[in-house]
C-alpha positions as CSV (number, residue, x, y, z in Angstrom):
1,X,86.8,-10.4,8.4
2,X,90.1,-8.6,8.5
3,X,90.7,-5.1,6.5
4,X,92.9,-5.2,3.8
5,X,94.5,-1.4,3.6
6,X,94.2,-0.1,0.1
7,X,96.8,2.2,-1.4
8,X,96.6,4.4,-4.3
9,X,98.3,3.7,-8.1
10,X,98.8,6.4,-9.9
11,X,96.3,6.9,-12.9
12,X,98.9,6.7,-15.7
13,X,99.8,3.2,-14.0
14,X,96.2,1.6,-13.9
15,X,96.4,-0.1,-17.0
16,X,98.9,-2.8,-15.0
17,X,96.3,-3.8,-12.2
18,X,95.1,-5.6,-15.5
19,X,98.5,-7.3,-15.9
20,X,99.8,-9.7,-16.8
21,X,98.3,-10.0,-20.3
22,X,98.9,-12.3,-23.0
23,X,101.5,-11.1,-25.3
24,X,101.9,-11.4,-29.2
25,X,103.6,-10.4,-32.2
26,X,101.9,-8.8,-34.6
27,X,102.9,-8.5,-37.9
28,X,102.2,-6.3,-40.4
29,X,103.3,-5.0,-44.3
30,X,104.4,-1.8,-46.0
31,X,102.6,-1.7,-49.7
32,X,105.9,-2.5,-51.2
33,X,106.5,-5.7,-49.0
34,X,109.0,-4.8,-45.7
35,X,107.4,-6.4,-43.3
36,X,107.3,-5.3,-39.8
37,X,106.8,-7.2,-36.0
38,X,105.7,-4.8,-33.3
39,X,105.1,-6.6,-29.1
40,X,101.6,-6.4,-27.8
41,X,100.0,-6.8,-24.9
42,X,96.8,-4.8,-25.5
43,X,94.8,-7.1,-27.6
44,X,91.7,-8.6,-27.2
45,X,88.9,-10.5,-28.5
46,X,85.4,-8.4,-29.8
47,X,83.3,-10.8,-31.4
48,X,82.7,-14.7,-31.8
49,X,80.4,-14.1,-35.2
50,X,82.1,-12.9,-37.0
51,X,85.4,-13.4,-34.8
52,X,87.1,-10.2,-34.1
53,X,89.9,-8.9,-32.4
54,X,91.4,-5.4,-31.1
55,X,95.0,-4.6,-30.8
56,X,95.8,-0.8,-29.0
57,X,98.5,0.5,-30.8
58,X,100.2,4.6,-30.1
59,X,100.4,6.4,-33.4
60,X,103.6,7.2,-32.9
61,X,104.8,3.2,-33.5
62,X,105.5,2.5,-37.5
63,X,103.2,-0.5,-37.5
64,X,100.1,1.8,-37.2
65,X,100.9,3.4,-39.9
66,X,101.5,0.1,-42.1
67,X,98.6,-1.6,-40.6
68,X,96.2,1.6,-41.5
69,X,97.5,1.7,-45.3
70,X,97.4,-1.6,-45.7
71,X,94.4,-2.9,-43.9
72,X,95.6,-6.0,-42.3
73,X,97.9,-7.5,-39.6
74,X,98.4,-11.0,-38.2
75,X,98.6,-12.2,-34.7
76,X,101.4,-14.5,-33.9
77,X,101.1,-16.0,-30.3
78,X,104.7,-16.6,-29.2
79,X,105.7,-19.0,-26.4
80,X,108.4,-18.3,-23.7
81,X,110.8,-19.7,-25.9
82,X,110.6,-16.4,-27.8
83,X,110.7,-13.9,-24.8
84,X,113.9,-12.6,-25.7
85,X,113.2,-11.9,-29.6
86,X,109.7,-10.4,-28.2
87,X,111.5,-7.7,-25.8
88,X,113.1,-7.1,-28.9
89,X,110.3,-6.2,-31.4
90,X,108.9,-4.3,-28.8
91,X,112.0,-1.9,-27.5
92,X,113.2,-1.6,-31.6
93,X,112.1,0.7,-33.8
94,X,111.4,-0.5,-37.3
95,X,111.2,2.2,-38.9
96,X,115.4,1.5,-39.8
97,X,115.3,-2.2,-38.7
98,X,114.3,-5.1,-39.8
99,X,113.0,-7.2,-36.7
100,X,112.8,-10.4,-38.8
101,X,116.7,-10.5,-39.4
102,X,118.0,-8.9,-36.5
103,X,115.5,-11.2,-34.0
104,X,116.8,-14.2,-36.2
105,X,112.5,-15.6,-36.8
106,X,111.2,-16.5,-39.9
107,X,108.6,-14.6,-42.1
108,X,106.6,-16.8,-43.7
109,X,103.4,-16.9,-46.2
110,X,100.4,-16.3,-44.5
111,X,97.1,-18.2,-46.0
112,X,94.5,-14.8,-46.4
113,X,96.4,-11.8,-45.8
114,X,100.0,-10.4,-47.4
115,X,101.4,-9.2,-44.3
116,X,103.6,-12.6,-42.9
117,X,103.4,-14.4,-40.0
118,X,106.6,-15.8,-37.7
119,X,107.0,-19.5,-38.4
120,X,108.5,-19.5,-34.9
121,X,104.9,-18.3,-33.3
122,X,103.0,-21.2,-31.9
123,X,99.4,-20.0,-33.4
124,X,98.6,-17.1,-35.9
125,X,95.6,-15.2,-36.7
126,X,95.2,-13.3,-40.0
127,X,93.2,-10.1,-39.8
128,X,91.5,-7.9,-42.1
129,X,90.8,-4.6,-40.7
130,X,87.6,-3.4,-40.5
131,X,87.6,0.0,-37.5
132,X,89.6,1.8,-36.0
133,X,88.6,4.1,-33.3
134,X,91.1,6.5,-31.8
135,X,90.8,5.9,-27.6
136,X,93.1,8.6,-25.9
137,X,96.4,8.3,-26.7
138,X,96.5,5.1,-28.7
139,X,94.4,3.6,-32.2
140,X,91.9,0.5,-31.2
141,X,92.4,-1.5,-34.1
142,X,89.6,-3.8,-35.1
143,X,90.3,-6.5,-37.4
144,X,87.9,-9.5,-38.5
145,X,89.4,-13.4,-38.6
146,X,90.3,-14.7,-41.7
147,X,92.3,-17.4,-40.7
148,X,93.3,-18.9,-37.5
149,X,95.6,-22.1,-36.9
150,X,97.9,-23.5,-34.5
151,X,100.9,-25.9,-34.0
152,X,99.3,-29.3,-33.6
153,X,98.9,-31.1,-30.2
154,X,98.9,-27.4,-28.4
155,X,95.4,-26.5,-28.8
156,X,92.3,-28.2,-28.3
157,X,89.4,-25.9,-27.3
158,X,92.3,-24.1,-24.7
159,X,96.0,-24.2,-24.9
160,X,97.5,-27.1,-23.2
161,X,100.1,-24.7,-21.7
162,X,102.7,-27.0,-20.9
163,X,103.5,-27.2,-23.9
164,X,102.4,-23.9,-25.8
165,X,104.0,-22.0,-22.6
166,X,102.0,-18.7,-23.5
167,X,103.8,-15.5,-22.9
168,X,102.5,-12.5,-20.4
169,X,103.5,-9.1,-19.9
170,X,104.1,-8.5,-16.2
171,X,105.1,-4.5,-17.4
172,X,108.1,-2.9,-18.2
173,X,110.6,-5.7,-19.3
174,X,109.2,-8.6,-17.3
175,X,107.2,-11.6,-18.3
176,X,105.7,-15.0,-16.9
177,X,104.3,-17.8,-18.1
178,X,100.9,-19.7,-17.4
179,X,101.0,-22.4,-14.6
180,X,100.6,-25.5,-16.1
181,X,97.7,-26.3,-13.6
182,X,94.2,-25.8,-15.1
183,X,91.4,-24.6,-12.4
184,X,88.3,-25.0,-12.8
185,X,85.8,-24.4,-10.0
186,X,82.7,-25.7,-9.5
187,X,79.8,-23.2,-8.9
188,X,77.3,-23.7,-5.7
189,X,74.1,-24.5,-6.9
190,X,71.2,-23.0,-4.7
């Protein structure tokens, strides 16, 4: 077998061995109603009963301090046709703009929570938040399931993702899509 020579990443530069990751918009609500989209690529599931999900957000972004007063936040999964409106949300702050207007999407009703989701967003998850734990330099926000739906004929168990054409974060300002070739191996038996 042939040595591979390893090099060295610098520690503050780990997290992107990870990468890509599935991005999203999440969305979140001030008390009084302005509504807010921040990009994420730190997100993942926690539990299947009751389903749960984590989003890593730095305290320093205006959406943690939206989705800590007002307990909730939705998970919009964008497709590639979005890529430029998710750069966007996550390189302005919206403290002073709105992301909804100036990224031209749609806020619309969600079904359990009063932050909106993006009409434009191929699926949407409504969360009620239920921990946060501080993890270094960023809040691990944990929020339970309260509603989860999807544009028809894209889902089924998995994306078909041809035609949801899933977003992920490469790092920095690039992204990729999912091949549209599903694997799945087949284990030895012994």
């Amino acid at each position: 077998m042939s040595r591979v020579k390893k090099v060295k990443v610098d520690s503050e530069m780990a997290y992107r061995l990870i990468h890509p990751m599935h991005t999203v918009l999440v969305t979140c609500a001030s008390k009084a109603g302005k509504a807010n989209i921040i990009t994420l690529a730190w997100i993942m599931p926690t539990s299947a009963k009751p389903p749960m999900v984590a989003i890593s957000i730095a305290p320093r972004r205006y959406s943690h301090k939206l989705i800590e007063k007002a307990g909730e936040f939705v998970v919009n999964v964008p497709s590639m046709r979005l890529v430029r409106q998710t750069l966007f949300c996550g390189r302005t702050p919206g403290r002073k703009i709105a992301k909804f207007k100036e990224a031209r999407l749609t806020a619309a009703s969600s079904r359990k929570v009063k932050a909106p989701i993006i009409k434009e967003c191929v699926a949407h998850l409504e969360c009620k938040l239920v921990q946060k734990i501080t993890t270094g330099d960023h809040t691990l926000f944990v929020g339970e399931v309260l509603a989860a739906y999807v544009n028809k004929g894209v889902f089924s168990n998995m994306y078909d993702v041809e035609k949801a054409k899933p977003v992920f974060h490469m790092g920095g300002n690039s992204f990729v899509t999912a091949s549209t070739k599903v694997v799945t191996p087949k284990l030895q038996s012994k």
